[in-house]
C-alpha positions in Angstrom: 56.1 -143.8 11.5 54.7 -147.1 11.7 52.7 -148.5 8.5 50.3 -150.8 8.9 50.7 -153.6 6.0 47.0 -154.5 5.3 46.3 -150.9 3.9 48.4 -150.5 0.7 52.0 -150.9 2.3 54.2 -150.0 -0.4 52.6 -147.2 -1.4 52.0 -145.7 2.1 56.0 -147.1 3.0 56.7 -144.9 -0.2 55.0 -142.1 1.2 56.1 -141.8 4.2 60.4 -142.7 2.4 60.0 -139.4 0.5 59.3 -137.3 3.3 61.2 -138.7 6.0 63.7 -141.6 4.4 62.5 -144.2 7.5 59.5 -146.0 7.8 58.7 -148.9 10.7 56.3 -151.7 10.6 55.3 -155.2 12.5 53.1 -158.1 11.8 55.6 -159.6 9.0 55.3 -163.1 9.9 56.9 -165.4 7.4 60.2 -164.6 5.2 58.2 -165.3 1.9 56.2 -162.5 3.0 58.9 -159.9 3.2 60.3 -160.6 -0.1 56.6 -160.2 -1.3 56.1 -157.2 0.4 59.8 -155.4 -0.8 58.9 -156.5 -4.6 56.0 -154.4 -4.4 58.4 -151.2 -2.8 61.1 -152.1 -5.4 63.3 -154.2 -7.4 65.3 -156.4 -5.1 69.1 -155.9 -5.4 71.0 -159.2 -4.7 73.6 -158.7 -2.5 77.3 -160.5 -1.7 75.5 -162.8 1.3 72.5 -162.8 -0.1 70.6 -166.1 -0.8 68.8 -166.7 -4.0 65.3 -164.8 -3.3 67.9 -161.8 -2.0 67.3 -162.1 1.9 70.6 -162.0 3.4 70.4 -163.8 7.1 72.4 -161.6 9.5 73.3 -164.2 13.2 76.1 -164.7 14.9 78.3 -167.1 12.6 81.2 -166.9 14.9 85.1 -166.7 13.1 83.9 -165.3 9.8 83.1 -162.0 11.6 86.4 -161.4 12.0 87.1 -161.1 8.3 86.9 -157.6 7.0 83.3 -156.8 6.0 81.8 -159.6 7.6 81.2 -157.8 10.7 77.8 -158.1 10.7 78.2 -162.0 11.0 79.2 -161.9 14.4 77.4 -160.2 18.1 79.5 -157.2 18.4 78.6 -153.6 18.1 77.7 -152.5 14.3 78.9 -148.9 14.1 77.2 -146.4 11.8 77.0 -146.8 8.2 75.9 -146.8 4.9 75.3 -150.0 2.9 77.4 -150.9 0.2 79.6 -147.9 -0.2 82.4 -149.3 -2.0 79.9 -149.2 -5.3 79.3 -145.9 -7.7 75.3 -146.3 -6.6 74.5 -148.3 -3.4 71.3 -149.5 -3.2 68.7 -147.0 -2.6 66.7 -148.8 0.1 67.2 -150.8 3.4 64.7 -153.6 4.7 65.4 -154.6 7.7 62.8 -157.8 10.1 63.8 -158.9 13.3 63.3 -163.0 13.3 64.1 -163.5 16.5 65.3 -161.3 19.4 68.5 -161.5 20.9 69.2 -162.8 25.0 69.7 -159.4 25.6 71.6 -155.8 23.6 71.1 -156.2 19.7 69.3 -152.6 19.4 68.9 -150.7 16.2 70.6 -147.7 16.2 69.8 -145.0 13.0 70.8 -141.4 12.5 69.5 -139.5 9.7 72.1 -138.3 7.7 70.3 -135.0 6.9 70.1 -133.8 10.5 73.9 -134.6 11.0 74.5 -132.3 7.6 72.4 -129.3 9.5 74.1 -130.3 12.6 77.6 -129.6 10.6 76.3 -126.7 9.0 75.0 -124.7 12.0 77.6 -125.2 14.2 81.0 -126.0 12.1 80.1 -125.0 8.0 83.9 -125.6 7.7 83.8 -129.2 8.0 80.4 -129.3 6.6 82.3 -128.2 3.5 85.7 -130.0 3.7 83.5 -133.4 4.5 81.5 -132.3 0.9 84.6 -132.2 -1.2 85.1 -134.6 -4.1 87.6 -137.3 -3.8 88.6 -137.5 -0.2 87.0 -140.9 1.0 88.1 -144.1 -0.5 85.5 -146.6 0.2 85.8 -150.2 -0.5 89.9 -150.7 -0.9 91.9 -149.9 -3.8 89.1 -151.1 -6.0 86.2 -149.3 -4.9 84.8 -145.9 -4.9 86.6 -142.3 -4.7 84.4 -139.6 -3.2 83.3 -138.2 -0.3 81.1 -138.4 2.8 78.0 -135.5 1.7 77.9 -135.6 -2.0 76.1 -133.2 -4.2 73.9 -134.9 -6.3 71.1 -133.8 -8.9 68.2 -131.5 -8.2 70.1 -129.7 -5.4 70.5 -132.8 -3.3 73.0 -134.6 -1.1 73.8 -138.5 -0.3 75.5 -139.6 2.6 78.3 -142.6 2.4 79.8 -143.5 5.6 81.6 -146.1 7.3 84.6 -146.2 9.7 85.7 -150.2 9.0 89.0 -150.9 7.3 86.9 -150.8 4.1 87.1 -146.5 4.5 90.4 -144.5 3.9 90.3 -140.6 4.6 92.5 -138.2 3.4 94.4 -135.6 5.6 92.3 -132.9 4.6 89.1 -134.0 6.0 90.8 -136.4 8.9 90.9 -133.4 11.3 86.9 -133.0 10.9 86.0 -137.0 11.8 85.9 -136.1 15.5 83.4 -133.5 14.6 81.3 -135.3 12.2 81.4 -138.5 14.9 80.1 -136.5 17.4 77.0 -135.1 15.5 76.2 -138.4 14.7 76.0 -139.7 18.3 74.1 -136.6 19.0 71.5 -137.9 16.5 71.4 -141.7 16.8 68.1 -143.1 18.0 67.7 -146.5 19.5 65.0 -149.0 19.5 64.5 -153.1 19.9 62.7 -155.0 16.9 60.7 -158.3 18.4 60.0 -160.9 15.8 57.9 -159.7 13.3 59.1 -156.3 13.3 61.0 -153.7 11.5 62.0 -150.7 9.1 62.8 -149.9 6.2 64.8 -147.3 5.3 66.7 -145.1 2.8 70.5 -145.8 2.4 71.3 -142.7 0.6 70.3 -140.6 3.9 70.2 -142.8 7.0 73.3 -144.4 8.7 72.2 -147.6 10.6 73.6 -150.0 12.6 73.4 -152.3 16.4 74.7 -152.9 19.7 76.1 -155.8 20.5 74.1 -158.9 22.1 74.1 -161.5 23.8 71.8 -164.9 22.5 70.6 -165.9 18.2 69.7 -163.1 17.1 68.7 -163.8 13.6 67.5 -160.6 11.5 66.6 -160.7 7.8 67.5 -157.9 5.0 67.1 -156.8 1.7 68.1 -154.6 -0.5 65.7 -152.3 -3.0 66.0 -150.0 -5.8 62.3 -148.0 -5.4 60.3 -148.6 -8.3 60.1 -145.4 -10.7 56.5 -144.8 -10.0 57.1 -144.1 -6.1 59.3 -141.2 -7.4 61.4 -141.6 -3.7 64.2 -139.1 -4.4 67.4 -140.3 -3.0 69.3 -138.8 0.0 67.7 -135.1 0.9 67.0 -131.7 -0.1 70.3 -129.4 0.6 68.8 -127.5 2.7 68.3 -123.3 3.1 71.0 -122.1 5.6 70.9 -118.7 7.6 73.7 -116.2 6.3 76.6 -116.6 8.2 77.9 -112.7 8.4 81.3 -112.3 9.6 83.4 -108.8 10.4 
């Protein structure tokens, strides 16, 4: 969906984050805008690359890319992820503005973490389940977080963390279900450009994002939100009702 920001943004941004966990938009035309406009959606988290008003400046910085975790520093392909999985609670909310376009590649990719749970669970509810089990994805290094890629959380709900960097350790039990879960994802990823001005905003504990590489200075801002309470945007989504799988 694409909200229009001169009609009550946030609110209609938080609408349309509840029901769906992705929202687009255009017409953002300075940087002081955007962190105006994600104060009023949320409490801006500061991140690791962050600069002091919280807008991290993702381009091509060359060398530093090739650090672990710095990845998105460089012009190469982003695969799908989750923000900040090596914390107990990543931030709840992705915006993302394009500044300026890339030469050429540098699409958006996003796959929505609940259809690749129903994707699992309709055609392969055994590694739906393994990939649900506690303590079998180390995220972050030795120092990070223990869990897994679906977790249960309150109210009947499940979060997704995901990442396949050298940040992300898997144990043997759920290595052999990878393939499966990588393939669902590609069978869910959407695509789309971003021109200056434009972009989306989505929720981290549901969607996986990420790019394709690109050629040219490409120069995209972000920031990081926790919602504000009042938007009541639950985080990742509703486990949802399954058919009966009857057997013998």
């Amino acid at each position: 969906m694409s909200v229009d920001l001169q009609q009550d943004w946030a609110a209609r941004v938080a609408a349309t984050l509840a029901a769906d966990g992705f929202a687009r938009f255009e017409r953002i035309s300075t940087r002081a805008q955007l962190v105006t406009l994600g104060a009023s959606l949320g409490r801006i988290i500061a991140h690791r690359d962050s600069d002091n008003d919280g807008v991290t400046i993702l381009e091509n910085r060359g060398g530093i890319a090739k650090r672990i975790g710095y990845e998105g520093f460089g012009a190469g392909a982003l695969p799908p992820h989750t923000d900040r999985s090596g914390v107990a609670e990543p931030p709840a909310l992705l915006v993302v503005v394009c500044r300026q376009r890339s030469s050429s590649g540098g699409e958006c990719i996003a796959i929505d973490g609940r259809s690749v749970y129903v994707d699992l669970a309709m055609k392969d509810r055994e590694a739906a389940h393994a990939l649900s089990q506690p303590r079998t994805a180390l995220f972050g290094g030795a120092t990070g977080y223990l869990g897994s890629i679906f977790e249960y959380a309150q109210g009947g709900r499940i979060r997704i963390r995901y990442r396949t960097d050298r940040l992300a350790k898997y144990s043997p039990e759920i290595t052999r279900y990878l393939p499966v879960l990588a393939a669902a994802i590609k069978r869910h990823t959407l695509r789309f450009g971003l021109e200056p001005g434009q972009g989306y905003v989505l929720h981290n504990h549901r969607w996986l994002h990420g790019r394709t590489a690109f050629t040219g200075d490409r120069v995209v801002y972000r920031l990081s939100l926790d919602p504000h309470p009042e938007f009541a945007i639950p985080s990742g989504f509703a486990r949802p009702d399954l058919p009966v799988v009857v057997t013998g």
